[in-house]
C-alpha positions as CSV (number, residue, x, y, z in Angstrom):
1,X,26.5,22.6,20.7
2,X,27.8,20.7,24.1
3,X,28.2,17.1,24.0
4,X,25.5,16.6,25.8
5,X,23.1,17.9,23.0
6,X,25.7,16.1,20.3
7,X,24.7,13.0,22.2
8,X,21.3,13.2,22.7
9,X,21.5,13.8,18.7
10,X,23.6,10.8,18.2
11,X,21.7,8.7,20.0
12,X,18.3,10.2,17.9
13,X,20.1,10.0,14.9
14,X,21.1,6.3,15.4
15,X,18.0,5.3,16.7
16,X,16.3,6.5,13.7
17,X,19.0,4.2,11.6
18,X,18.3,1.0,14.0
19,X,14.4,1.4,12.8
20,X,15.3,1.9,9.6
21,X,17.5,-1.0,9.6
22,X,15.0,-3.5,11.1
23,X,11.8,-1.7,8.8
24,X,13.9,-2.9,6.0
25,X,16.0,-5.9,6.7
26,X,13.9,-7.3,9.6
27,X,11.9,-9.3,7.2
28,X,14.7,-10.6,5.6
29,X,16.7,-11.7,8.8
30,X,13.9,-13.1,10.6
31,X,10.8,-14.2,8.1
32,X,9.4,-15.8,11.7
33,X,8.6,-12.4,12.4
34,X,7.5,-11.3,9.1
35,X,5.6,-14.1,8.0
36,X,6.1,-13.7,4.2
37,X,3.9,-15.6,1.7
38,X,4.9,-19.0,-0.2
39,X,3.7,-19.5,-3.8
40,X,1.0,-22.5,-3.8
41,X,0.3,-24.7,-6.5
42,X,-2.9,-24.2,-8.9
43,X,-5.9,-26.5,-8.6
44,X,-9.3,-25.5,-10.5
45,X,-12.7,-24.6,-9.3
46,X,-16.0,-24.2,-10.4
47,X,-17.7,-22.1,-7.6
48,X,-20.9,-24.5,-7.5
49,X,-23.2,-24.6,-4.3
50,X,-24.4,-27.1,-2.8
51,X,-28.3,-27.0,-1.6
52,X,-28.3,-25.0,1.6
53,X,-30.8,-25.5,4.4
54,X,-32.9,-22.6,4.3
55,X,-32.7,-21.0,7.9
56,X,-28.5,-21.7,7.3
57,X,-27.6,-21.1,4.1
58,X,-24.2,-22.6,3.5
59,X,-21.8,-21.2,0.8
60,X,-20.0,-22.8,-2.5
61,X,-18.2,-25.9,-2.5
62,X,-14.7,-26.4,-4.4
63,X,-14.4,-28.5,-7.4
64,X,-11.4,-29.5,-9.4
65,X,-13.5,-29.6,-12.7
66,X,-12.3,-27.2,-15.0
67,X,-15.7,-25.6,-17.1
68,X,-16.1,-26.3,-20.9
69,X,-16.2,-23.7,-23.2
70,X,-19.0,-21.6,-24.2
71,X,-20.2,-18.2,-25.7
72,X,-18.9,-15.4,-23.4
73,X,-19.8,-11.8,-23.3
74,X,-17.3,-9.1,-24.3
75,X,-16.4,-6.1,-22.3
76,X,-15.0,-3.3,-23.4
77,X,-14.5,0.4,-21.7
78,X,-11.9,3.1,-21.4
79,X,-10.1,0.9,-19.3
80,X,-11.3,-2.4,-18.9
81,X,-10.8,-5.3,-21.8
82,X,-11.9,-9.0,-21.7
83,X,-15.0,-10.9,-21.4
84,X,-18.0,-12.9,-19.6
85,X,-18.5,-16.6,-19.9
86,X,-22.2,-17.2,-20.6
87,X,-21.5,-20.5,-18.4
88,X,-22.5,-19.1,-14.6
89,X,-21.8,-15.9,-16.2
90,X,-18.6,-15.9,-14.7
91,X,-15.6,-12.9,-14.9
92,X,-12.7,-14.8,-15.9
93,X,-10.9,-12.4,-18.5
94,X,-10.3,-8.7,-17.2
95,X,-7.5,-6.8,-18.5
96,X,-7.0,-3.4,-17.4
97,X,-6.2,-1.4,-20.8
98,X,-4.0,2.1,-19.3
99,X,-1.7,-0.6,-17.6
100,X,1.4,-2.6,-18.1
101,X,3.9,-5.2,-17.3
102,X,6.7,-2.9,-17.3
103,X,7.9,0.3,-18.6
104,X,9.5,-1.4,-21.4
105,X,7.7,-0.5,-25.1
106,X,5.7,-3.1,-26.0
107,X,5.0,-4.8,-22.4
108,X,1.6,-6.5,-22.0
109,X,-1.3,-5.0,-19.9
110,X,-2.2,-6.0,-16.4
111,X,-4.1,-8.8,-16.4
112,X,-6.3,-8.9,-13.9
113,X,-8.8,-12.3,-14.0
114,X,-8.2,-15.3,-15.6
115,X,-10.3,-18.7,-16.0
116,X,-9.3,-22.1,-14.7
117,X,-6.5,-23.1,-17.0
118,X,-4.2,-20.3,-17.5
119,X,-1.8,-19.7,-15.6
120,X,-3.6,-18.5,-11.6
121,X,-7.5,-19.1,-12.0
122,X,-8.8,-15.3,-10.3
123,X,-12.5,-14.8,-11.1
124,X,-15.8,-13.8,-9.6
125,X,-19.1,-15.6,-9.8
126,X,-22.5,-14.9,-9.2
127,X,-25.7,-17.1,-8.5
128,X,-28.7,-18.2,-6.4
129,X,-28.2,-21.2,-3.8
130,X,-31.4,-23.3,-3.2
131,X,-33.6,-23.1,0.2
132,X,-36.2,-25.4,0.9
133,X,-38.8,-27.0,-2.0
134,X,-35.9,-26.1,-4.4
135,X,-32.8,-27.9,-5.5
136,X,-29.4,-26.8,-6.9
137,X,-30.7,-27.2,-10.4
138,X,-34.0,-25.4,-10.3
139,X,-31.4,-22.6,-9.8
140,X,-28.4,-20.6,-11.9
141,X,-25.4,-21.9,-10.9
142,X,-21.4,-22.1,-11.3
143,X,-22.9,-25.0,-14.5
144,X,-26.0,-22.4,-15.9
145,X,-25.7,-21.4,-19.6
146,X,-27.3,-18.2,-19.7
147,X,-28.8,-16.3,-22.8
148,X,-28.8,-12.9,-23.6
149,X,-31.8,-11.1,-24.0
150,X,-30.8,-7.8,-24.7
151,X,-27.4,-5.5,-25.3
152,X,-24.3,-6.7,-27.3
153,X,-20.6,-5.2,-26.2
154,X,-21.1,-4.4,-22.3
155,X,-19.7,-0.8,-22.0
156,X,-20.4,2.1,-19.6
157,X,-24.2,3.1,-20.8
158,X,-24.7,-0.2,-22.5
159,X,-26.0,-2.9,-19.9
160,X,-26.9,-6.4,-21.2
161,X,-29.1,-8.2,-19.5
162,X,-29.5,-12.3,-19.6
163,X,-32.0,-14.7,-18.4
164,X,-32.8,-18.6,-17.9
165,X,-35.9,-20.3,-16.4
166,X,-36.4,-23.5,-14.6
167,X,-39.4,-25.9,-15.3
168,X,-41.2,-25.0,-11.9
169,X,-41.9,-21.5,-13.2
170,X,-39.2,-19.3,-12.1
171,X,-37.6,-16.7,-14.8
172,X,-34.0,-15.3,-13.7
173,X,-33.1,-11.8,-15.3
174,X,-29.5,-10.7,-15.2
175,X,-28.7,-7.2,-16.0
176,X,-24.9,-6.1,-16.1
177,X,-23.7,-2.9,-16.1
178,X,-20.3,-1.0,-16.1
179,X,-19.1,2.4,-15.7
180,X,-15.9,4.5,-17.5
181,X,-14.1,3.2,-14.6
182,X,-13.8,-0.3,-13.1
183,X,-17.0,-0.6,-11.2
184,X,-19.5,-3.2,-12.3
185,X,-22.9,-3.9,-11.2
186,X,-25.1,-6.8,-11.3
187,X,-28.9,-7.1,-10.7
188,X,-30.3,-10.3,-10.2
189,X,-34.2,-11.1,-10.3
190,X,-36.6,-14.3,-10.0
191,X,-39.8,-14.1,-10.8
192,X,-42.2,-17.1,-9.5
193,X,-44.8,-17.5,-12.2
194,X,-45.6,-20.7,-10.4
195,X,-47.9,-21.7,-7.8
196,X,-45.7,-22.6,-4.6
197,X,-43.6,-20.2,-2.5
198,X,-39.7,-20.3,-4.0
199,X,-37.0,-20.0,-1.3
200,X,-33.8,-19.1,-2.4
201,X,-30.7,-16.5,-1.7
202,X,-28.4,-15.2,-3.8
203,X,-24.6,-14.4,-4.0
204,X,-21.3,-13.5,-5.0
205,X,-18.0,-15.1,-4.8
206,X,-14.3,-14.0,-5.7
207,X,-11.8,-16.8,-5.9
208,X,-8.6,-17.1,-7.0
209,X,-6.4,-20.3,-7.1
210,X,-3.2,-20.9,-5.2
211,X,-1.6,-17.6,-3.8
212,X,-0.6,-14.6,-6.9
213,X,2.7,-13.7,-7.7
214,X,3.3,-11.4,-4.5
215,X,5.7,-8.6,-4.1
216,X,6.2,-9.5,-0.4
217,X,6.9,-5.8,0.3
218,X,6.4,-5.7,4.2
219,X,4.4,-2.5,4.3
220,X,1.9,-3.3,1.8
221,X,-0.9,-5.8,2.6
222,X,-2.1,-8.4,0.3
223,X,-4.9,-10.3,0.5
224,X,-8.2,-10.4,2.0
225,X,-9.5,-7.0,2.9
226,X,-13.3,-6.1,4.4
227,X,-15.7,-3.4,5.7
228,X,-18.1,-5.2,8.3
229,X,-20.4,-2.6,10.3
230,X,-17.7,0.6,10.0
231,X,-14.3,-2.3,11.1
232,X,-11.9,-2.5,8.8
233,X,-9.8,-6.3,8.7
234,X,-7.4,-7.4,6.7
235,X,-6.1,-11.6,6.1
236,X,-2.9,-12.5,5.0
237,X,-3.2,-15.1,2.4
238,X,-1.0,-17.3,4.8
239,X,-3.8,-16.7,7.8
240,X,-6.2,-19.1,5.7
241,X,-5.4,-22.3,6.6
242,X,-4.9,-21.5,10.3
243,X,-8.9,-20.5,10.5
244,X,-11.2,-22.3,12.5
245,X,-12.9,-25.4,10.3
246,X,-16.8,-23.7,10.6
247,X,-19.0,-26.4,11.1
248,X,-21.6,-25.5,8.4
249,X,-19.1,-24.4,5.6
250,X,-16.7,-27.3,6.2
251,X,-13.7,-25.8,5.6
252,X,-11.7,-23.1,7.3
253,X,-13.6,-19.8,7.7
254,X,-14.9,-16.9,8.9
255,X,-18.2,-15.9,8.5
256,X,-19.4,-12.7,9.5
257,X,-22.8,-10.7,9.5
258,X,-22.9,-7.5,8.6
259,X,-26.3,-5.2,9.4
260,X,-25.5,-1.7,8.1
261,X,-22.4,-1.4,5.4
262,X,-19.6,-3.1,4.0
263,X,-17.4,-4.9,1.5
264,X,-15.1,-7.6,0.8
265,X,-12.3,-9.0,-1.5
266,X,-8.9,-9.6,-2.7
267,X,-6.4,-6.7,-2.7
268,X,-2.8,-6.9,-4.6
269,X,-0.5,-4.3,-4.4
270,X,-1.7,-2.0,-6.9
271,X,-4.9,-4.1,-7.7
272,X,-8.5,-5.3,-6.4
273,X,-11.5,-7.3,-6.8
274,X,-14.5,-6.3,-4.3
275,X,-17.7,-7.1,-3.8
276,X,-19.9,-4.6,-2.3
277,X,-23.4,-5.3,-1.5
278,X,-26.5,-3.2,-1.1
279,X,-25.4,-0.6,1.7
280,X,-27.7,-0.3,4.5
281,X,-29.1,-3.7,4.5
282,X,-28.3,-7.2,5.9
283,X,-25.9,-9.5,4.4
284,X,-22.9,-11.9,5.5
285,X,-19.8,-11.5,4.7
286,X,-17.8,-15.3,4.1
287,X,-13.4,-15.3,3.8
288,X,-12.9,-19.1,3.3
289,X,-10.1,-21.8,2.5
290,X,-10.4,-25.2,0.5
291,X,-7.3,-26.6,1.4
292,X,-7.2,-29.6,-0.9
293,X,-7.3,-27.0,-3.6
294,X,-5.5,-24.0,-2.5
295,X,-8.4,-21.9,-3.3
296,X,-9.0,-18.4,-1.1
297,X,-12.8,-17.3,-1.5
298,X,-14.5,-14.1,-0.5
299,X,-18.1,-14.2,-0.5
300,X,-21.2,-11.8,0.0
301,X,-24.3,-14.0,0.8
302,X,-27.8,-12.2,0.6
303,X,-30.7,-13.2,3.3
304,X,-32.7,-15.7,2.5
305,X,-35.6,-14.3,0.2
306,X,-39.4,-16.2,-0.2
307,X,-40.5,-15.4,-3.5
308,X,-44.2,-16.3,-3.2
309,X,-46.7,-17.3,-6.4
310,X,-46.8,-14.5,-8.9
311,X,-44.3,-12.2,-7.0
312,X,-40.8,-10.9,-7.9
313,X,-37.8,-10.1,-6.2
314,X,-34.8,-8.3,-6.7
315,X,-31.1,-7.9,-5.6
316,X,-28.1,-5.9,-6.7
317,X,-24.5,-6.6,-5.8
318,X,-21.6,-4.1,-6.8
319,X,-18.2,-5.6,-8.0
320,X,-14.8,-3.6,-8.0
321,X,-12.3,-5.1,-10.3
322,X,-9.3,-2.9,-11.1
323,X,-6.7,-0.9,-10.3
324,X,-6.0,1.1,-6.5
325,X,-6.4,4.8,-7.8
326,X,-7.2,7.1,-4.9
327,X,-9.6,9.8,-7.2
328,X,-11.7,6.8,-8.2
329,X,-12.2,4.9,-5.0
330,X,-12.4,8.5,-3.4
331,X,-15.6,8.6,-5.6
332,X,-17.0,5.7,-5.1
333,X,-17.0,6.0,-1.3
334,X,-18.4,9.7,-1.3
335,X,-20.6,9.8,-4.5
336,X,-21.7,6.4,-4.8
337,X,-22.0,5.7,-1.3
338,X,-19.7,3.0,-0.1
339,X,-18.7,3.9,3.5
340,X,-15.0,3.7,4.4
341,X,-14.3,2.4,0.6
342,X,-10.9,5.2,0.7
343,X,-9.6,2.5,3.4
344,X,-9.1,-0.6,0.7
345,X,-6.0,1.3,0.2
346,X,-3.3,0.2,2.8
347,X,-2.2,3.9,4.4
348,X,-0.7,1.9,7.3
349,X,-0.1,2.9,11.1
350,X,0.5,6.5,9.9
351,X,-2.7,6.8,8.0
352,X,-3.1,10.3,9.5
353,X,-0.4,11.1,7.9
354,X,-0.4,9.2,5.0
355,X,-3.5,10.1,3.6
356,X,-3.0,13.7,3.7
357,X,1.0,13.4,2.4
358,X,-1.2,11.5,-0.6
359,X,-3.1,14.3,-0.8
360,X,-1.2,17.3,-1.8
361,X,1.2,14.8,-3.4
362,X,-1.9,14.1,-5.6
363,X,-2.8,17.6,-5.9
364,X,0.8,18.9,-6.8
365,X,0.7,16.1,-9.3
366,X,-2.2,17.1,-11.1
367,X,-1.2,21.2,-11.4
368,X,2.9,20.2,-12.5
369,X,2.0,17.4,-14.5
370,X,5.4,15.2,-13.1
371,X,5.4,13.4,-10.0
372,X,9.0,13.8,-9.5
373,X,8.5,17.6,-9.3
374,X,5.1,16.9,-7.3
375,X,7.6,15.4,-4.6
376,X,9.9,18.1,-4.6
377,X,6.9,20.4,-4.2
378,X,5.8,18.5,-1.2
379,X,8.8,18.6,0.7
380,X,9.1,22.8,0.3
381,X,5.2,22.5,1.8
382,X,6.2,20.1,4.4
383,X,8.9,21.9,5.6
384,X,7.0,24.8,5.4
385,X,4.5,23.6,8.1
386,X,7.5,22.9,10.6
387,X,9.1,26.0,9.6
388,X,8.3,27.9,13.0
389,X,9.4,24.5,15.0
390,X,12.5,24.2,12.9
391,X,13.6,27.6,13.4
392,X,13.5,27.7,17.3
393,X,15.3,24.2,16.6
394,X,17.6,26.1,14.8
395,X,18.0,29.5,16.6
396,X,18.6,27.0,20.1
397,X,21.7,25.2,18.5
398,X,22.7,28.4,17.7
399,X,22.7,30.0,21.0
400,X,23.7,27.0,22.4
401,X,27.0,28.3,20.1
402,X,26.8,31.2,21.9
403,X,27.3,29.6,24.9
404,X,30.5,27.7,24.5
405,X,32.9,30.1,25.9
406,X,31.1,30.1,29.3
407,X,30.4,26.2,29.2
408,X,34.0,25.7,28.6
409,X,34.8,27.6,31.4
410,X,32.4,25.7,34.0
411,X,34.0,22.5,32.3
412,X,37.5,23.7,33.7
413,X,35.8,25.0,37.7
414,X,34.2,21.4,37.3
415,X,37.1,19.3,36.5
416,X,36.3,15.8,37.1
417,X,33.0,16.4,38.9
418,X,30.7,15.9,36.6
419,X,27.9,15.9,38.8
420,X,28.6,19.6,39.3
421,X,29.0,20.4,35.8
422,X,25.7,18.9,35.3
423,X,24.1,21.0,37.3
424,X,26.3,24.1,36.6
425,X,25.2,23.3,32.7
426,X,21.4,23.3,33.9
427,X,21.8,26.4,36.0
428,X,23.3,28.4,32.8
429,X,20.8,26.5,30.5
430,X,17.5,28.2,32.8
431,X,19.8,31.6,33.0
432,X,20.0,31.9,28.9
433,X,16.1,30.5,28.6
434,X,18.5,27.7,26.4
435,X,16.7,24.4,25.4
436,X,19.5,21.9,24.7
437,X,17.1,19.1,23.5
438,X,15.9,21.6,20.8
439,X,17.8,20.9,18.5
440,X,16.6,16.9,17.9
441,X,12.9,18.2,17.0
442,X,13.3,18.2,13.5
443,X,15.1,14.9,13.4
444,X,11.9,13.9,15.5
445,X,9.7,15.5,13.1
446,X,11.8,14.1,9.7
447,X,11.0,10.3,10.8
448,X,6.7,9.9,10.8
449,X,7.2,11.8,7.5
450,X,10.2,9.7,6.3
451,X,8.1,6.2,6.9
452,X,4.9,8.0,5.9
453,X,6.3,9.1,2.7
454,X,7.6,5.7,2.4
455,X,3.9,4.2,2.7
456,X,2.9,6.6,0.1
457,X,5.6,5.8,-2.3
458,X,5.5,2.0,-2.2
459,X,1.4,2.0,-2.0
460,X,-0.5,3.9,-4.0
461,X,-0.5,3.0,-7.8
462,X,0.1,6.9,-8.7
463,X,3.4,6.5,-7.9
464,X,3.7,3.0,-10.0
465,X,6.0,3.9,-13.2
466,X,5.7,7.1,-13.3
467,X,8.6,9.2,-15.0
468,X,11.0,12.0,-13.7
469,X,13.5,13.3,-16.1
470,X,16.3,11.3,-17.7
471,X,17.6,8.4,-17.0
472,X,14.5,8.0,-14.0
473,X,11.5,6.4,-15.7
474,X,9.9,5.0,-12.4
475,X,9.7,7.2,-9.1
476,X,8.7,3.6,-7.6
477,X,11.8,1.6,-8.2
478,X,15.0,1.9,-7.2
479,X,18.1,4.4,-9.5
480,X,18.7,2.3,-12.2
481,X,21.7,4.3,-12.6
482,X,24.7,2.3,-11.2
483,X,28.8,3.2,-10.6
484,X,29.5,-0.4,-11.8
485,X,28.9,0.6,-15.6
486,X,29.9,4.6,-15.0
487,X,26.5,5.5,-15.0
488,X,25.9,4.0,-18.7
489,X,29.4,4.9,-20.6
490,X,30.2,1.5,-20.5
491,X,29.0,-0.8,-22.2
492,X,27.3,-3.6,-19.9
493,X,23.8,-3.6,-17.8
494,X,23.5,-2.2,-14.2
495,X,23.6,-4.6,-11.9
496,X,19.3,-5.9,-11.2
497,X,17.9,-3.7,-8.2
498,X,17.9,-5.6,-4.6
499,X,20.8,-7.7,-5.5
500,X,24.5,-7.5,-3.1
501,X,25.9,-6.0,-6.6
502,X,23.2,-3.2,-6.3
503,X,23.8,-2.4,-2.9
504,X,27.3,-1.9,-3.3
505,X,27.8,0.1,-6.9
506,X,24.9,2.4,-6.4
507,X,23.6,5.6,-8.5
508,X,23.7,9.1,-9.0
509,X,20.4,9.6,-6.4
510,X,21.8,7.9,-3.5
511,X,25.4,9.4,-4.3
512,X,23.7,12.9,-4.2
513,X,22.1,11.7,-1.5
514,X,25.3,11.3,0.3
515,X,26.9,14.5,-0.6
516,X,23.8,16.3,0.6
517,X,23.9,14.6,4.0
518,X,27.6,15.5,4.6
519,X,27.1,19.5,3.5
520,X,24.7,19.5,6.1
521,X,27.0,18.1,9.0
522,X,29.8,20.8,7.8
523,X,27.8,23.5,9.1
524,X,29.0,22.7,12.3
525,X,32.2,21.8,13.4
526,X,33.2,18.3,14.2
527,X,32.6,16.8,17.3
528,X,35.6,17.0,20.3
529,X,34.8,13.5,21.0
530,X,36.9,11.2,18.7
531,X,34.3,8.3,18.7
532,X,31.3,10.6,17.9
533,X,33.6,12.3,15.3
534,X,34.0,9.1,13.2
535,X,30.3,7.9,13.6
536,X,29.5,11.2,12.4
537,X,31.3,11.2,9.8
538,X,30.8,7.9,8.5
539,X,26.9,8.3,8.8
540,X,26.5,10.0,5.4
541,X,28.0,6.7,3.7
542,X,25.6,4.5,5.9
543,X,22.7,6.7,4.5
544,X,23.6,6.4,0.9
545,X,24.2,2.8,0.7
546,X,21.2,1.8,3.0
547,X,18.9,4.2,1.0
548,X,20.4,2.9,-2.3
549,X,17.8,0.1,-2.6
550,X,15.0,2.9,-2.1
551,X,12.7,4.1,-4.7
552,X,13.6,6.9,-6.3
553,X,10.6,9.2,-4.8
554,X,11.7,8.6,-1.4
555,X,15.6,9.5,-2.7
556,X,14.5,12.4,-4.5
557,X,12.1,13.5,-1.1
558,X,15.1,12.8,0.5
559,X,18.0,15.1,-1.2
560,X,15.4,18.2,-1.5
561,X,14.7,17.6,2.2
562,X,18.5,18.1,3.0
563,X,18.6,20.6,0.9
564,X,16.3,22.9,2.1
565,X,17.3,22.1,5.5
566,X,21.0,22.3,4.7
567,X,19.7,26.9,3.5
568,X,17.7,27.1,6.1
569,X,20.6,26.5,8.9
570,X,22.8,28.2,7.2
571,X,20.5,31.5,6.8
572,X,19.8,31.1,10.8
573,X,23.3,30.7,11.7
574,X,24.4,33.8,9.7
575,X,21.1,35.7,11.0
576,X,22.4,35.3,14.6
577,X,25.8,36.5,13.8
578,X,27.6,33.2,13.3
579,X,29.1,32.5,9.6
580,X,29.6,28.6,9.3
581,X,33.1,28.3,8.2
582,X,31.7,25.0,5.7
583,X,35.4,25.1,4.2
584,X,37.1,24.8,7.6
585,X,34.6,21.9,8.5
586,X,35.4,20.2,5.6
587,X,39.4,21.1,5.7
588,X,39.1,19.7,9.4
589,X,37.1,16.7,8.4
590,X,40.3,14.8,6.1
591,X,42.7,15.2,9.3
592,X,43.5,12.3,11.4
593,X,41.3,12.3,14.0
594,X,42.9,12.6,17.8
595,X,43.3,8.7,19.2
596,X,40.5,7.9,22.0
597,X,42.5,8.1,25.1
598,X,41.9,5.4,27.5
599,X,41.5,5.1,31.5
């Protein structure tokens, strides 16, 4: 390899590290840029609506009132615990049952909603606003009691459906239903048994109090998230406050109509609450900010309906509240027909990679039974696919070996002419059909997968405590192996992950890590060039304390990667006649290097 190709690697290679660097500590260095997300204070609300003009409906209004207690509801299903206060039948307890705190025995489920009062009010509402003839309490509201007519325990097969009437002869049905996942559905109805023309509109609000505990990971979104019309937008929760103040809401918002499809909500990292209404019909989508209160509201607002004398309407509005896993939002958008529903997952810039890395991760997954292995079965298929490109890659450098008795020669005709040795080098190059770039297209190819696989990782909930072998019990966080306590034969705690103590005593993954990284440079010999020697052979170090931090997955991914790349170089080499002397390399590698000579 000629020092041209060394530096066109070098600079590749370093390139590749400045990215890395800023992907990870630009947010840390300058927030400015990376606006990250403060913790607000709490402040309750009862999601009750003022009466709207009919021909402009506007949407709920804050208050600080905490609701009184009344009867609630409960639900229970493979995977959803809590209940339903009977008061604006409101969701305000939702646990989700297969998940927990933390990997420790014994650690709490997820909790998911919670009522005004403990700890960050998150809930979701649903109700008729008043048109004209009608005022806010000849409708159900944030304040309505309902009753139950019929069902007991709501669970999947098991609807219960409530009611309440007004004294102007309307009857309101409310029928709830849930499925073995986390997808609820709620019918509403009036009937107008009376004798003037009832105008009225209903809808559904999520709203959660002050911002959540966030995980202010940089590549994973939180907050709003919507489907209008086949667009995709997300919000930041600290985008709120700087929308526009809309004139018939009153506070800041954005208010969008929708013709065709859609949804909207509140998306954590590994969590969501969405409301999806009827697909294929008319509806307007509302993200809004009660600054007083620190409330964030999503809200789906149905036409205004006329419900004349003896006639009866109906409306049904969809409600996802759980947990991000790919197979059950996969279904909802392809069986139960929710367009683009596979997007309220964050797969990034790279999502044409990212969603088909999740893919076969998911399907390796699901045949070995351990994601860990899934991982390493991923990077054999990955590097599979580049195989062919790898191998020219590979069979280039080692013709380019080939040629360094002749380019040493041109070197000495040149002598200080490096113009002519350029284009001597060129001239040989075109002779030997020799690509001297060839050799940076896998590093080219290694970095969309790197930060794809990265995506993946930190993203999808799949990944989210699930075991390797040993000491690894979470492919999602970082080795909690560490040198400071010799890798647990001492007795005292690894240092916490993130912290200056973790970066510097690190574990066995990123050590591994390192020593994989350094085989693979001791295929080839060191570079002539003193400077390029040292950054060369310091770059193994720089990978295994910068990737220290990482999760585990992306270590492991890593290490197999070098691996297999680390064979498959070595079987090239030796296939065109060239034995690596590794020992040499490494023999070579402890001697003083030559001092830079200066001009």
């Amino acid at each position: 390899m000629d020092d041209q190709n060394k530096n066109l690697i070098l600079a590749t290679v370093l390139s590749f590290l400045v990215i890395l660097g800023w992907f990870v500590a630009g947010p840390m260095l300058f927030p400015q840029w990376f606006p990250a997300e403060t913790q607000a204070t709490d402040a309750p609300l009862t999601a009750a609506p003022d009466a709207p003009a009919a021909t402009a409906p506007a949407g709920s209004v804050a208050s600080t009132e905490p609701l009184p207690e009344a009867p609630r509801l409960t639900i229970d299903t493979p995977k959803l615990a809590g209940s339903i206060s009977m008061l604006g039948g409101r969701f305000d307890d939702l646990s989700l049952k297969t998940y927990h705190e933390t990997i420790e025995p014994g650690s709490p489920t997820v909790k998911l909603l919670s009522p005004v009062g403990q700890g960050t009010p998150y809930y979701a509402v649903f109700g008729w606003a008043p048109g004209v003839g009608l005022s806010a309490d000849d409708v159900p509201g944030a304040k309505t009691e309902w009753q139950i007519t019929s069902g007991g325990t709501l669970s999947p097969g098991k609807p219960v459906t409530l009611h309440w009437e007004n004294a102007k002869g309307l009857k309101f049905l409310r029928t709830i239903a849930v499925d073995d996942d986390y997808m609820f559905t709620v019918t509403d109805s009036v009937e107008n048994s009376g004798t003037v023309a009832a105008n009225l509109y209903s809808y559904g609000i999520v709203a959660r109090h002050g911002l959540p505990k966030l995980q202010n990971i940089y590549v994973v979104h939180e907050g709003l998230v919507r489907r209008t019309d086949g667009s995709l937008e997300e919000l930041k929760y600290s985008k709120f406050a700087s929308l526009a103040v809309n004139d018939n809401e009153g506070y800041p918002a954005e208010v969008t109509a929708a013709s065709t499809d859609g949804w909207i909500g509140f998306t954590d990292h590994y969590w969501m609450t969405t409301l999806i209404p009827e697909q294929g019909k008319p509806y307007t989508a509302v993200a809004k900010f009660v600054p007083g209160s620190d409330i964030y509201q999503a809200e789906v607002r149905q036409p205004l309906m006329t419900v004349a004398p003896g006639a009866k309407v109906e409306t049904s509005t969809r409600m996802f509240a759980g947990a991000k896993e790919w197979e059950a939002i996969r279904d909802y958008q392809d069986k139960a027909g929710i367009p683009g529903f596979i997007d309220s997952i964050d797969w990034g810039w790279f999502f044409f990679l990212t969603k088909p890395i999740f893919f076969v991760l998911h399907w390796l997954h699901g045949l070995i039974g351990n994601m860990g292995l899934a991982i390493i079965g991923l990077t054999f298929i990955l590097k599979l696919l580049v195989l062919p490109l790898a191998y020219k890659s590979y069979v280039s450098m080692a013709r380019m070996k080939e040629l360094q008795p002749e380019m040493e020669v041109l070197k000495e005709r040149a002598g200080d002419d490096k113009q002519k040795l350029q284009k001597d080098m060129m001239a040989l190059y075109k002779e030997r059909k020799v690509n001297p770039a060839a050799g940076c297209l896998p590093i080219f190819i290694q970095i969309p997968i790197f930060f794809s696989l990265y995506k993946v990782i930190f993203v999808t909930i799949e990944l989210r405590q699930s075991p390797f072998f040993g000491w690894i019990r979470d492919l999602s966080a970082p080795d909690s192996s560490s040198i400071f306590n010799l890798f647990g034969l001492l007795p005292w705690s690894a240092p916490e992950p993130h912290t200056l103590l973790a970066t510097i005593f690190i574990g066995v993954l990123p050590i591994l890590l390192g020593i994989t990284m350094w085989l693979q440079q001791k295929l080839n010999p060191a570079p002539a060039d003193p400077i390029q020697q040292q950054l060369f052979a310091w770059m193994p170090f720089v990978f295994m304390f910068m990737l220290g931090g990482f999760a585990s997955g992306l270590v492991i991914y890593w290490i197999t990667n070098n691996t297999i790349t680390f064979t498959q170089q070595y079987l090239i080499m030796r296939s065109h006649g060239h034995k690596p002397d590794i020992f040499g390399n490494i023999k070579s590698g402890f001697k003083k290097p030559a001092a830079v000579v200066k001009k």
